[in-house]
C-alpha angles and dihedrals in degrees: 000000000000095000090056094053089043083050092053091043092049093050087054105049088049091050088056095051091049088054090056108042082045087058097043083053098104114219102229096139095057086043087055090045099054099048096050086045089060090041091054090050081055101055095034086109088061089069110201088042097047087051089059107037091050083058094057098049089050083053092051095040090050088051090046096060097060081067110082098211098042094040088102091052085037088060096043090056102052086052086053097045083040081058096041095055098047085039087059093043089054094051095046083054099056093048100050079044089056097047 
């Protein structure tokens, strides 16, 4: 009987220390991927560059949400760099139908 309550107490003790290595882990990544996805919302219009710069912030969100603390920001960053690139498309497109 005494194995099974040093199991649980075990268990709880690693979970604890799970829940706080997984708060000191500082959420830069989903703090990056989120910047470069607003940047890329801000240069869409320039096509070709908007194109690029939402791929990278879908790189970086993808990478973010590994992360349990940035996955939000993560998230939110693929959604921006998703924008950017049909933004862009958008954008591409107007300008070959006005030529």
């Amino acid at each position: 009987m005494s194995s099974s309550s040093e199991n649980t107490v075990t268990d709880r003790l690693l979970d604890d220390a799970r829940k706080k290595a997984a708060k000191q882990d500082k959420p830069a990544s989903g703090q990056a991927a989120l910047l470069v996805g607003v940047i890329a919302v801000l240069v869409s219009p320039v096509s070709i560059l908007g194109w690029i710069v939402g791929a990278v912030a879908v790189a970086l969100g993808a990478v973010a949400v590994k992360h349990p603390t940035a996955a939000k920001k993560g998230k939110i960053a693929i959604g921006l760099g998703v924008a950017a690139i049909l933004i862009g498309i958008f954008f591409f497109t107007l300008n070959i139908a006005m030529r």
